[in-house]
Gaussian input, Z-matrix of N, CA and C with variables (Angstrom, degrees):
# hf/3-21g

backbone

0 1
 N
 C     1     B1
 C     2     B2     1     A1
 N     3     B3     2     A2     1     D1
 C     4     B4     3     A3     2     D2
 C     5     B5     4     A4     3     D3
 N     6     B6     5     A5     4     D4
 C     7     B7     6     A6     5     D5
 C     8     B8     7     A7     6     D6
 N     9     B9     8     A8     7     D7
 C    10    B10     9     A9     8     D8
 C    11    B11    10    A10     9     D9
 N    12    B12    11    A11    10    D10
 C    13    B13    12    A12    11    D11
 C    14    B14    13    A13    12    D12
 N    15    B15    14    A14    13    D13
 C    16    B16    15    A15    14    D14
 C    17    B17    16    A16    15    D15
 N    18    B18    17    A17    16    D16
 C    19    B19    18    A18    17    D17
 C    20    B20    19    A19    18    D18
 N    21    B21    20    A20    19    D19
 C    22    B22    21    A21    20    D20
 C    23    B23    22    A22    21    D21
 N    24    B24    23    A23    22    D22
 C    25    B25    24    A24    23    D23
 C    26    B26    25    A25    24    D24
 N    27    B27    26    A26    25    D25
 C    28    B28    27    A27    26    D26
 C    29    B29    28    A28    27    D27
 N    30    B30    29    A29    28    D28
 C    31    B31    30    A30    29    D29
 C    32    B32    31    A31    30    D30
 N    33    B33    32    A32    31    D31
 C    34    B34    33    A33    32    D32
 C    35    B35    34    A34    33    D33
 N    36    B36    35    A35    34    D34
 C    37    B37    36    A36    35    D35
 C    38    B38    37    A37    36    D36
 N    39    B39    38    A38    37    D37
 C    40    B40    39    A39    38    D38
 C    41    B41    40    A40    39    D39
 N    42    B42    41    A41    40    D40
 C    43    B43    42    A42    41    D41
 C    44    B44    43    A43    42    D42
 N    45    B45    44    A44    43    D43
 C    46    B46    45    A45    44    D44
 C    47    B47    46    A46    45    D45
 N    48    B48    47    A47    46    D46
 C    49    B49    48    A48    47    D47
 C    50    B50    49    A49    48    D48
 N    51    B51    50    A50    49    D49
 C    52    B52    51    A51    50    D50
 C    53    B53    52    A52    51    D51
 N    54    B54    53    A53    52    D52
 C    55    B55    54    A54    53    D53
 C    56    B56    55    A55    54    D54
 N    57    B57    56    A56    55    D55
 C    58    B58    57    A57    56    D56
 C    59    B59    58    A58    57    D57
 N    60    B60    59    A59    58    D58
 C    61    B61    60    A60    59    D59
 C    62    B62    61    A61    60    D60
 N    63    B63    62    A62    61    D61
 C    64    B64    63    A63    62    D62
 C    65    B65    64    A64    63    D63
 N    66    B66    65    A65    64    D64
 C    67    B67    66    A66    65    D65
 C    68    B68    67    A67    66    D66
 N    69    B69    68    A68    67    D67
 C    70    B70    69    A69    68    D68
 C    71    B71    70    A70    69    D69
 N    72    B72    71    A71    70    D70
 C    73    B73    72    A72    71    D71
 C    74    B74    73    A73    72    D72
 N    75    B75    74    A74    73    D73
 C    76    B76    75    A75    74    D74
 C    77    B77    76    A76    75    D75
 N    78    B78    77    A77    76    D76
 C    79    B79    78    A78    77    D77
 C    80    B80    79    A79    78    D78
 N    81    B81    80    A80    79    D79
 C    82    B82    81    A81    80    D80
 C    83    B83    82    A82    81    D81
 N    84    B84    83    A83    82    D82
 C    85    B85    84    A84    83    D83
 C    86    B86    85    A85    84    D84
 N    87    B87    86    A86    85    D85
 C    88    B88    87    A87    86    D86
 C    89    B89    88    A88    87    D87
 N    90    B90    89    A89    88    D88
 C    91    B91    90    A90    89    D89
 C    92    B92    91    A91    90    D90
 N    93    B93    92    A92    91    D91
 C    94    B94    93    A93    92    D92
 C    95    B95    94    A94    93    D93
 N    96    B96    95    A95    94    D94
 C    97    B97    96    A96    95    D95
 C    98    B98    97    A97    96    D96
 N    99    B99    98    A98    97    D97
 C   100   B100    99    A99    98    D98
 C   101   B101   100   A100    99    D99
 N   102   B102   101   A101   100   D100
 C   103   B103   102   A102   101   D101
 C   104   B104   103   A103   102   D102
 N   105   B105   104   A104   103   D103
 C   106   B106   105   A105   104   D104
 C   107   B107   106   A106   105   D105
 N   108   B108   107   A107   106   D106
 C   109   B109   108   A108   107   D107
 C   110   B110   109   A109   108   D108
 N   111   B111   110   A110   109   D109
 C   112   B112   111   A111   110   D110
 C   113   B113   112   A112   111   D111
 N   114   B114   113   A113   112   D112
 C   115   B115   114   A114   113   D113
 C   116   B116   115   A115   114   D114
 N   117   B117   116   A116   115   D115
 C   118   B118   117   A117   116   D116
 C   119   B119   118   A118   117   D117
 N   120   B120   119   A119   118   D118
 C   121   B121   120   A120   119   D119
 C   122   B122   121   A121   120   D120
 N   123   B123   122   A122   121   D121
 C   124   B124   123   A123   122   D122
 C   125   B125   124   A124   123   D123
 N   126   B126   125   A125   124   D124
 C   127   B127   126   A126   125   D125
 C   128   B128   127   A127   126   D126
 N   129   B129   128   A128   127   D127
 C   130   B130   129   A129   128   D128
 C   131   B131   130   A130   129   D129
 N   132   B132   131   A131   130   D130
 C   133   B133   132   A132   131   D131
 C   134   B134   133   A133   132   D132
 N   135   B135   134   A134   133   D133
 C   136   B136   135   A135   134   D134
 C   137   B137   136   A136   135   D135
 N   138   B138   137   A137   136   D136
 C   139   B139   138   A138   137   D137
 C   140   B140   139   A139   138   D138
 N   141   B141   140   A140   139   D139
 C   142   B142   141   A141   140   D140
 C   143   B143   142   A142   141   D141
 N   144   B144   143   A143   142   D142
 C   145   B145   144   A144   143   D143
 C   146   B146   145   A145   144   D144
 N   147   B147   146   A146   145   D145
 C   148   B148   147   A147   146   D146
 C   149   B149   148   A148   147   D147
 N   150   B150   149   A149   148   D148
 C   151   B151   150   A150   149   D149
 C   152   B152   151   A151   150   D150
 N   153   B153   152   A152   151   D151
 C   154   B154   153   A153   152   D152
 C   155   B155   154   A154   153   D153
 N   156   B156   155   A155   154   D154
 C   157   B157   156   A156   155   D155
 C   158   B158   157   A157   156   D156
 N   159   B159   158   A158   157   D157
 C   160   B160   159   A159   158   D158
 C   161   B161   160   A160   159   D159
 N   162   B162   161   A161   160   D160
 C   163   B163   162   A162   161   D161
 C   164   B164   163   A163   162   D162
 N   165   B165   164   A164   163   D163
 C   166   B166   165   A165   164   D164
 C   167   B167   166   A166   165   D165
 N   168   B168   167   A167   166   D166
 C   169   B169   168   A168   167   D167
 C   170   B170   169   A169   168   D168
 N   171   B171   170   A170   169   D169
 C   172   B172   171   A171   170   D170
 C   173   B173   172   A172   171   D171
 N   174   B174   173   A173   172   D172
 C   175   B175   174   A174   173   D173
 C   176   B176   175   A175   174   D174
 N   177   B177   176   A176   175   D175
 C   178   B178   177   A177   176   D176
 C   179   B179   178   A178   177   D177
 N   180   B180   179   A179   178   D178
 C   181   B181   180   A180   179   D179
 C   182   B182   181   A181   180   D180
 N   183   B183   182   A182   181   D181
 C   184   B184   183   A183   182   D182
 C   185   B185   184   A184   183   D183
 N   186   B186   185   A185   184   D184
 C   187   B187   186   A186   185   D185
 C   188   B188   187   A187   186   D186
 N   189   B189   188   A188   187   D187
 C   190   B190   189   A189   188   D188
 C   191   B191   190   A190   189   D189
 N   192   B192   191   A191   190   D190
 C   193   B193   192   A192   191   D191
 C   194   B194   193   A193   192   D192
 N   195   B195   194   A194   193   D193
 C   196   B196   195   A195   194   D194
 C   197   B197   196   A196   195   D195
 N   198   B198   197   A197   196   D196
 C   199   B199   198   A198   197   D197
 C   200   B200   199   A199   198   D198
 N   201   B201   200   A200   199   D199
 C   202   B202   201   A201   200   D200
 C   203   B203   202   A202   201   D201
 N   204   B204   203   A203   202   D202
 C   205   B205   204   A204   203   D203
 C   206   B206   205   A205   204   D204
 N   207   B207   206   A206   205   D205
 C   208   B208   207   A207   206   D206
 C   209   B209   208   A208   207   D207
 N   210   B210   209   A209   208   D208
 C   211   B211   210   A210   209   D209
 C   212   B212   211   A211   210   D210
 N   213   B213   212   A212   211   D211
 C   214   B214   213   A213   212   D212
 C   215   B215   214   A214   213   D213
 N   216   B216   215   A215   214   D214
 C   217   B217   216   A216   215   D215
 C   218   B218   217   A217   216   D216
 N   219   B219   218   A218   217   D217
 C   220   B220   219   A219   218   D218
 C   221   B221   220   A220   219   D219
 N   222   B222   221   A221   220   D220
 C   223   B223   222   A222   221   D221
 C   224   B224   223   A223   222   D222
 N   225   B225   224   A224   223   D223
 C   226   B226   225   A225   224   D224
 C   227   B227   226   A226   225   D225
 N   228   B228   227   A227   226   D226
 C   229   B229   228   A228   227   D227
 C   230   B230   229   A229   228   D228
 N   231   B231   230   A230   229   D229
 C   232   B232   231   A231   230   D230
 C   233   B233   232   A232   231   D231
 N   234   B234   233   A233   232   D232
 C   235   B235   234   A234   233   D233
 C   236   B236   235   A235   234   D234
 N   237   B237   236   A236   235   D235
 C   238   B238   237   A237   236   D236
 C   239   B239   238   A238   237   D237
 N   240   B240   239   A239   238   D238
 C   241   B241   240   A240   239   D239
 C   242   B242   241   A241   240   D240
 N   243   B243   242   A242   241   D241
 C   244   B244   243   A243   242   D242
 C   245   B245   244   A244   243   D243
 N   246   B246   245   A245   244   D244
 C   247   B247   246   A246   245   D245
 C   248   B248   247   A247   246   D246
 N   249   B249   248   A248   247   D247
 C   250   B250   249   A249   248   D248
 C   251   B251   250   A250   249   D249
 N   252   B252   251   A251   250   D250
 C   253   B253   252   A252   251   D251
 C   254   B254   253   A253   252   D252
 N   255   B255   254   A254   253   D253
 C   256   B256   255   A255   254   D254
 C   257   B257   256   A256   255   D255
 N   258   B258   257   A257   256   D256
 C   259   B259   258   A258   257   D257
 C   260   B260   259   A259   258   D258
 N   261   B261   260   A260   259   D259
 C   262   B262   261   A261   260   D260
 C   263   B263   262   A262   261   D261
 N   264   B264   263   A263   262   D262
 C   265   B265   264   A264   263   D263
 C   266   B266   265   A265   264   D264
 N   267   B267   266   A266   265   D265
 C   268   B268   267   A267   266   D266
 C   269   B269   268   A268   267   D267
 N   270   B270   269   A269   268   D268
 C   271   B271   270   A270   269   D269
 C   272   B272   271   A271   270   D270
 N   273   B273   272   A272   271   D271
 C   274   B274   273   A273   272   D272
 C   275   B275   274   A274   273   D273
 N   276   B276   275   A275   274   D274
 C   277   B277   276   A276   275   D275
 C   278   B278   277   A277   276   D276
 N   279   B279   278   A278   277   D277
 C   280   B280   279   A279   278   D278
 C   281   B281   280   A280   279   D279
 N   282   B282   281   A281   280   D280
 C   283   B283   282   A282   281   D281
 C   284   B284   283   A283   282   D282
 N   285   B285   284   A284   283   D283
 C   286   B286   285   A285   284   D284
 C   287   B287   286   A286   285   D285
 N   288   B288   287   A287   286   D286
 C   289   B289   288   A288   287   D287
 C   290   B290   289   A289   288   D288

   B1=1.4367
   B2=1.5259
   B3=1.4199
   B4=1.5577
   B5=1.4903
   B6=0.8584
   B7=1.2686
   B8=1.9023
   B9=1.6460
   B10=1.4600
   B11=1.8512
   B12=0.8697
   B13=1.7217
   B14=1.8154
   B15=1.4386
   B16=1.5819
   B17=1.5562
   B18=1.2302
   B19=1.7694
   B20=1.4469
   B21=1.4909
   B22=1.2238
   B23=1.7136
   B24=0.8092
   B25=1.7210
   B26=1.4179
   B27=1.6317
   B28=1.5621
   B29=2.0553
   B30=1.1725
   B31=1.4717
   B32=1.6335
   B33=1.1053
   B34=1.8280
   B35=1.4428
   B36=1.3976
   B37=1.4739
   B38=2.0335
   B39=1.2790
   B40=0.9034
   B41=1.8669
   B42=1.6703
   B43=1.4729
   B44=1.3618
   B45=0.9300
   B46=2.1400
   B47=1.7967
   B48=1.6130
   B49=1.4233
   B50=1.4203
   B51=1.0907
   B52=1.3614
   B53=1.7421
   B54=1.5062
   B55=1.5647
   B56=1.7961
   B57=1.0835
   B58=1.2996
   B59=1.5705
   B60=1.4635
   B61=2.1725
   B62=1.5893
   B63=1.4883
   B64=1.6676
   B65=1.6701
   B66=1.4432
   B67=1.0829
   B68=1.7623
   B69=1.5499
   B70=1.5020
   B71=1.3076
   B72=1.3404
   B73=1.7456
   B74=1.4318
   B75=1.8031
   B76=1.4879
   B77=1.2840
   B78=1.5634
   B79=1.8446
   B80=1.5926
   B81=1.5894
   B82=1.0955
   B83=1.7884
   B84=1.5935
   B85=1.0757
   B86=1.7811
   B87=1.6762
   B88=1.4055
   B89=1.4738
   B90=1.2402
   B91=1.0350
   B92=1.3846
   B93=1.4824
   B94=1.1978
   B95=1.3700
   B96=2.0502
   B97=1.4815
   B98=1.1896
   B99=1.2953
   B100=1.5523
   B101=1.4004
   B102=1.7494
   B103=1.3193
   B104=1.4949
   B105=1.8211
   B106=1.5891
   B107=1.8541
   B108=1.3475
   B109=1.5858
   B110=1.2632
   B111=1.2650
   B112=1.4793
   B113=1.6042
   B114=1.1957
   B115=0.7534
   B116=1.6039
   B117=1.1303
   B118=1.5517
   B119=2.1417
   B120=1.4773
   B121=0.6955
   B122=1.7849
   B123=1.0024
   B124=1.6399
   B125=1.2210
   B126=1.6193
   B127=1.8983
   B128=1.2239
   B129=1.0930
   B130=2.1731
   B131=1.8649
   B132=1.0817
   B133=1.6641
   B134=1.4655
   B135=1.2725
   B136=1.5852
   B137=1.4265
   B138=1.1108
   B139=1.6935
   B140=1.5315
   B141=0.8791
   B142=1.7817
   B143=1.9961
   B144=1.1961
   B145=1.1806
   B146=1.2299
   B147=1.5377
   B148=1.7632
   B149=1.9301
   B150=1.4676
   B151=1.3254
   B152=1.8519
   B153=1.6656
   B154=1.7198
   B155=1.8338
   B156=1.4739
   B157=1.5039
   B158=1.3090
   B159=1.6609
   B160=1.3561
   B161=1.5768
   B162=1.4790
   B163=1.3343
   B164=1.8003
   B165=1.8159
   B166=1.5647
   B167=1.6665
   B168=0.9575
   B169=1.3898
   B170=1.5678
   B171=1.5087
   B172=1.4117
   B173=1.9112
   B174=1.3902
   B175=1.5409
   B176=1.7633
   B177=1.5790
   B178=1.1950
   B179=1.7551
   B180=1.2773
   B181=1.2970
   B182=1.9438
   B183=1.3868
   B184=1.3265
   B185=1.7346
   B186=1.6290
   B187=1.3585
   B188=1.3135
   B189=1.3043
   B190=1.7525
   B191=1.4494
   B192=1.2767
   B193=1.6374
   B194=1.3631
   B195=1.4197
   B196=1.3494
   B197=1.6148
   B198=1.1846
   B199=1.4567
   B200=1.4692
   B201=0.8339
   B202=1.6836
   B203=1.1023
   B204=1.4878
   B205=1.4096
   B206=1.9369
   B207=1.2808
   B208=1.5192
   B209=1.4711
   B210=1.1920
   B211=1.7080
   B212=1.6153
   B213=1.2391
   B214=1.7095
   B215=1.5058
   B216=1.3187
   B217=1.9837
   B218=1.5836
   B219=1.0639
   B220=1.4781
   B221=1.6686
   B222=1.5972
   B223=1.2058
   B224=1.6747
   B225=1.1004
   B226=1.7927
   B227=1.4635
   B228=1.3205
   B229=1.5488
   B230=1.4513
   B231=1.6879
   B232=1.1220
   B233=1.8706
   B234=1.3962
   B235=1.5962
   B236=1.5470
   B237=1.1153
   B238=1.7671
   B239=1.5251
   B240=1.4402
   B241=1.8174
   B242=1.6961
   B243=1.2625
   B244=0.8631
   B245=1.5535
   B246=1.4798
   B247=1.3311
   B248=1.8855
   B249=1.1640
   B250=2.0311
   B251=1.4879
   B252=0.9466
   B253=1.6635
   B254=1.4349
   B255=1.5178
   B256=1.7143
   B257=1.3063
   B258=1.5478
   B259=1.5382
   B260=1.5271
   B261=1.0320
   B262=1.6054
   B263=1.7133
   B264=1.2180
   B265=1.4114
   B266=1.8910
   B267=1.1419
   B268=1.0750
   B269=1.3182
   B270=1.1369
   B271=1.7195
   B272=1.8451
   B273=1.3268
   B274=1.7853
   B275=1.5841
   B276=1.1344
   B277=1.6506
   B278=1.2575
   B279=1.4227
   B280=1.7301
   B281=1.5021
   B282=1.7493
   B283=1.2720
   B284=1.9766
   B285=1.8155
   B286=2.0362
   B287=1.3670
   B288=1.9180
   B289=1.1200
   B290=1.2101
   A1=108.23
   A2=104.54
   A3=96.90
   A4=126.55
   A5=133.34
   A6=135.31
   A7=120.58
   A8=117.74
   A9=107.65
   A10=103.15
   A11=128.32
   A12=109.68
   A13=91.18
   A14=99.12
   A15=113.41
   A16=106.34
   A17=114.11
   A18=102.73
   A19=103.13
   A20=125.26
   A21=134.15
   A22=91.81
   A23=124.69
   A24=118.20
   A25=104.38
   A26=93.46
   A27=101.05
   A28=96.23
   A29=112.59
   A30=125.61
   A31=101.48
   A32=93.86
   A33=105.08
   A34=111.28
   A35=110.14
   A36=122.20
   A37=120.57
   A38=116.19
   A39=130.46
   A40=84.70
   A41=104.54
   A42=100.85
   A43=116.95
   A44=122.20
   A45=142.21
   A46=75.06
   A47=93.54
   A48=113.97
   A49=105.95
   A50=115.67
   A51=127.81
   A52=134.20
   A53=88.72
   A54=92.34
   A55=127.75
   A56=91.19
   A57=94.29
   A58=122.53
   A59=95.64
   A60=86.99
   A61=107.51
   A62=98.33
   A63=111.67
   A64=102.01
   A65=111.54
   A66=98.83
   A67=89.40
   A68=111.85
   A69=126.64
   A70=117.81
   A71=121.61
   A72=117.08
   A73=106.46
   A74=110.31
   A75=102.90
   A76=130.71
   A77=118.12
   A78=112.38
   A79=88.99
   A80=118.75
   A81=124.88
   A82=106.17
   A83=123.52
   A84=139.69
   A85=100.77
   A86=109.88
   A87=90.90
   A88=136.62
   A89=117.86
   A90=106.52
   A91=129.47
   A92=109.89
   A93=136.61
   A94=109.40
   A95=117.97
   A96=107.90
   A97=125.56
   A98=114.72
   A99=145.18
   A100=106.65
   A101=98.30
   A102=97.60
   A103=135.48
   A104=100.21
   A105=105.69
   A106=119.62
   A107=115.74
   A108=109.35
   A109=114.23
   A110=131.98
   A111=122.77
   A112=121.17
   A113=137.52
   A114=151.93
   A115=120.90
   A116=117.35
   A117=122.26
   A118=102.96
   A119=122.38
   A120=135.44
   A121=122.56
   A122=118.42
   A123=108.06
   A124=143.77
   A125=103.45
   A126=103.69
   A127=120.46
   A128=115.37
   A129=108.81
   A130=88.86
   A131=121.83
   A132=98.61
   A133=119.97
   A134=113.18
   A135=120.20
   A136=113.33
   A137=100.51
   A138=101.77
   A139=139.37
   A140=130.41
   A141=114.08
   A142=87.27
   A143=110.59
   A144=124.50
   A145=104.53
   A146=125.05
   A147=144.08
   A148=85.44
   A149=104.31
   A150=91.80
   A151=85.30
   A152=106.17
   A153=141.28
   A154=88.65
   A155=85.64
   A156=95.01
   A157=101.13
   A158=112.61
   A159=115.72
   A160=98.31
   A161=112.51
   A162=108.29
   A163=112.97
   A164=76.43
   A165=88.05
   A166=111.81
   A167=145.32
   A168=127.30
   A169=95.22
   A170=140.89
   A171=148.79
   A172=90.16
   A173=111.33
   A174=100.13
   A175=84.87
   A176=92.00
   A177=102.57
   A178=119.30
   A179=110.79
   A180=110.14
   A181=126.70
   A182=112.62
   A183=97.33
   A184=107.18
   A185=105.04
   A186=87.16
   A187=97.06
   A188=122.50
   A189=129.08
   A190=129.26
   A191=109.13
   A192=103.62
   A193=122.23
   A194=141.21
   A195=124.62
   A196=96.41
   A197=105.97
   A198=111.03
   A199=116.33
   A200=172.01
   A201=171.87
   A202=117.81
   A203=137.94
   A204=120.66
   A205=98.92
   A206=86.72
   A207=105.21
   A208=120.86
   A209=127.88
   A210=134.26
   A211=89.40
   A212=150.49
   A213=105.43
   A214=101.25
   A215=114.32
   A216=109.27
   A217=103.11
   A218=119.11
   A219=125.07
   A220=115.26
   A221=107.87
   A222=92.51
   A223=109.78
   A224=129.83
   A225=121.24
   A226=89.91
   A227=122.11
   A228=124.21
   A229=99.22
   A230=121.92
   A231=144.05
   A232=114.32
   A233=111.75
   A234=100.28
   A235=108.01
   A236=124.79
   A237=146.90
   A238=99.04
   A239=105.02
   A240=97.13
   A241=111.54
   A242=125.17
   A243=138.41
   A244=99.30
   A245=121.91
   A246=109.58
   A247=102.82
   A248=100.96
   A249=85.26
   A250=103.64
   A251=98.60
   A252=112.30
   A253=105.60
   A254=106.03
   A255=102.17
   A256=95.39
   A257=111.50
   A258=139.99
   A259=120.05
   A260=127.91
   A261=142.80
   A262=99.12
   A263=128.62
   A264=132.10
   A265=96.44
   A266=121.35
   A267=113.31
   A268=113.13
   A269=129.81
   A270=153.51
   A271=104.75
   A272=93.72
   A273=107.09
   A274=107.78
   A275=130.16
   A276=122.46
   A277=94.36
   A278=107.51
   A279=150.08
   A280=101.80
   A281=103.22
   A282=121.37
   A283=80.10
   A284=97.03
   A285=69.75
   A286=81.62
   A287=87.81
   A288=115.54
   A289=115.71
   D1=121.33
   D2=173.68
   D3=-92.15
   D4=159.39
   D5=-177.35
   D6=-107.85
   D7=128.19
   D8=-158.70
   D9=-106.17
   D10=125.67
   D11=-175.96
   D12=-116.21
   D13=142.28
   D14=165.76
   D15=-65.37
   D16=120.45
   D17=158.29
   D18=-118.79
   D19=-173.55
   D20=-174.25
   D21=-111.89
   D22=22.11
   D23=170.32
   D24=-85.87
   D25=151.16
   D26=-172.64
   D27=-101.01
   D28=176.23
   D29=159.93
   D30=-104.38
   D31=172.12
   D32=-173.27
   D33=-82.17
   D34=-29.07
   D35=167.14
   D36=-69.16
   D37=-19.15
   D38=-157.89
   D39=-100.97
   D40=130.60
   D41=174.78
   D42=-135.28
   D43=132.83
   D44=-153.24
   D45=-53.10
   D46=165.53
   D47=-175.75
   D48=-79.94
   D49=-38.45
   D50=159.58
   D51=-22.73
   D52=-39.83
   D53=170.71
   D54=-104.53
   D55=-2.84
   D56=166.22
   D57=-50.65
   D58=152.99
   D59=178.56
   D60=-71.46
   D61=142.63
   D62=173.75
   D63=-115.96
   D64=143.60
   D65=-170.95
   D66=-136.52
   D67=137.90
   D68=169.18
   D69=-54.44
   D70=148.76
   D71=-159.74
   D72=-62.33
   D73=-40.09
   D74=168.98
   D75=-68.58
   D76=0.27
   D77=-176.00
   D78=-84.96
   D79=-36.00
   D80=-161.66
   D81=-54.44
   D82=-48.38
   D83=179.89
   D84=-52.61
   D85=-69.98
   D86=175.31
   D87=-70.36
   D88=17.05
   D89=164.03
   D90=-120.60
   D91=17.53
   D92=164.52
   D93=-79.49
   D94=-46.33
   D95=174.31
   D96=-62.01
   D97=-32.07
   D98=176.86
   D99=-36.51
   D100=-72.85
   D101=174.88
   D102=-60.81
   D103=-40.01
   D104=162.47
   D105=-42.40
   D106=-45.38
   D107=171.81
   D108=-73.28
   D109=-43.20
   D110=172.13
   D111=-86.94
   D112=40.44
   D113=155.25
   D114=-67.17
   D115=117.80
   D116=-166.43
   D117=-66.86
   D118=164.70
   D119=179.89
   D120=-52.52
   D121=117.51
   D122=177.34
   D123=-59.34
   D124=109.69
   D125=-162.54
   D126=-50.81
   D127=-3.21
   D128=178.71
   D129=-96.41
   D130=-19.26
   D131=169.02
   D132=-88.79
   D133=149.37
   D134=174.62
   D135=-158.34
   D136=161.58
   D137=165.67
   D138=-29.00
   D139=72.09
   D140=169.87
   D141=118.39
   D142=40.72
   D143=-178.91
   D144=-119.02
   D145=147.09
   D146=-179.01
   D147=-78.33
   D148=142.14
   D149=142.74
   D150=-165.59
   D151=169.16
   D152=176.52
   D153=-92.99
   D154=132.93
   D155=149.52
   D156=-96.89
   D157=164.04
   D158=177.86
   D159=-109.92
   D160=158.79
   D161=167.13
   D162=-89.42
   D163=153.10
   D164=-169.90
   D165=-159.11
   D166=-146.58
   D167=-159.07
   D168=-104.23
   D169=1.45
   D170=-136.10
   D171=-127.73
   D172=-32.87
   D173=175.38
   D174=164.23
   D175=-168.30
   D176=-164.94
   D177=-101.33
   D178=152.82
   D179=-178.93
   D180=-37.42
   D181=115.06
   D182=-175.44
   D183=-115.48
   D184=176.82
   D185=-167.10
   D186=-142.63
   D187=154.28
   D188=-169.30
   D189=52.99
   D190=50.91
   D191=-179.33
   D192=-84.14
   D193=-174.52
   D194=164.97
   D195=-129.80
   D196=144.51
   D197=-171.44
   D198=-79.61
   D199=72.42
   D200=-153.70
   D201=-86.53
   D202=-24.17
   D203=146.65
   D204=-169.38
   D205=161.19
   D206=-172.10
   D207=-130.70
   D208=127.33
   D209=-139.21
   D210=-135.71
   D211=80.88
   D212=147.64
   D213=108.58
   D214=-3.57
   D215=-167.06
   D216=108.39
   D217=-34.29
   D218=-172.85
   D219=-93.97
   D220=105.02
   D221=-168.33
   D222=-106.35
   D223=-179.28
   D224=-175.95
   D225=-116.28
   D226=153.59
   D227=-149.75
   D228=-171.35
   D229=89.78
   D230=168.66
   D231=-60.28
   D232=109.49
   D233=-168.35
   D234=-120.85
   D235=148.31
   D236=-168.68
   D237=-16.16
   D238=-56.69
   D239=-164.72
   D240=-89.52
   D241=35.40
   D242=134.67
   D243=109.66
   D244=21.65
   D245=-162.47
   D246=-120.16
   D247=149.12
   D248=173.85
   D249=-140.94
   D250=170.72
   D251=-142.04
   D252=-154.09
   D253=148.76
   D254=176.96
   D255=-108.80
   D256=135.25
   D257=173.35
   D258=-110.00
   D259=136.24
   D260=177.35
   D261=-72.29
   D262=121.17
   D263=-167.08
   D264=-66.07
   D265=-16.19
   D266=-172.41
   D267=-86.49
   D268=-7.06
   D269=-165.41
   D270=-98.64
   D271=-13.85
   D272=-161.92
   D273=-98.88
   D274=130.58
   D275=151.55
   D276=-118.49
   D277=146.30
   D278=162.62
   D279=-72.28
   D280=117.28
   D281=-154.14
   D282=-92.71
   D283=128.84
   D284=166.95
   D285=-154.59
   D286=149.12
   D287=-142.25
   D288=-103.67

């Protein structure tokens, strides 16, 4: 039977809190937009799926589109009055029914 004792020794792999990255309130901001643009496409959207645009500073709220294909975050989004349009997947909710 072996026996385990706590010590306060570190391993070489193990690194003080201290060194971790700190980041200034403004790096913090850009790298929040950063991530907002590179942010991969949203898994509740897909192909041949209902979705609402939401309103936002880009135009106005639309409603019932069908999605027809999706590239990159950017999906193409066929809507009722006959018009289609490219939408930012993040602009989109998945209508479910």
């Amino acid at each position: 039977m072996s026996s385990y004792r706590l010590t306060s020794e570190r391993h070489g792999y193990c690194l003080p809190a201290s060194s971790l990255i700190n980041f200034t309130p403004g790096e913090v901001e850009v790298l929040a937009v950063l991530k907002s643009i590179l942010s991969s496409a949203d898994a509740e959207i897909r192909i041949r799926s209902r979705v609402n645009r939401v309103h936002n500073m880009l135009g106005p709220e639309r409603v019932d589109g069908l999605v027809i294909n999706i590239h990159r975050g950017v999906a193409y989004v066929a809507w009722p009055n006959g018009e289609t349009t490219i939408e930012s997947t993040r602009h989109l909710v998945a209508i479910v029914a």
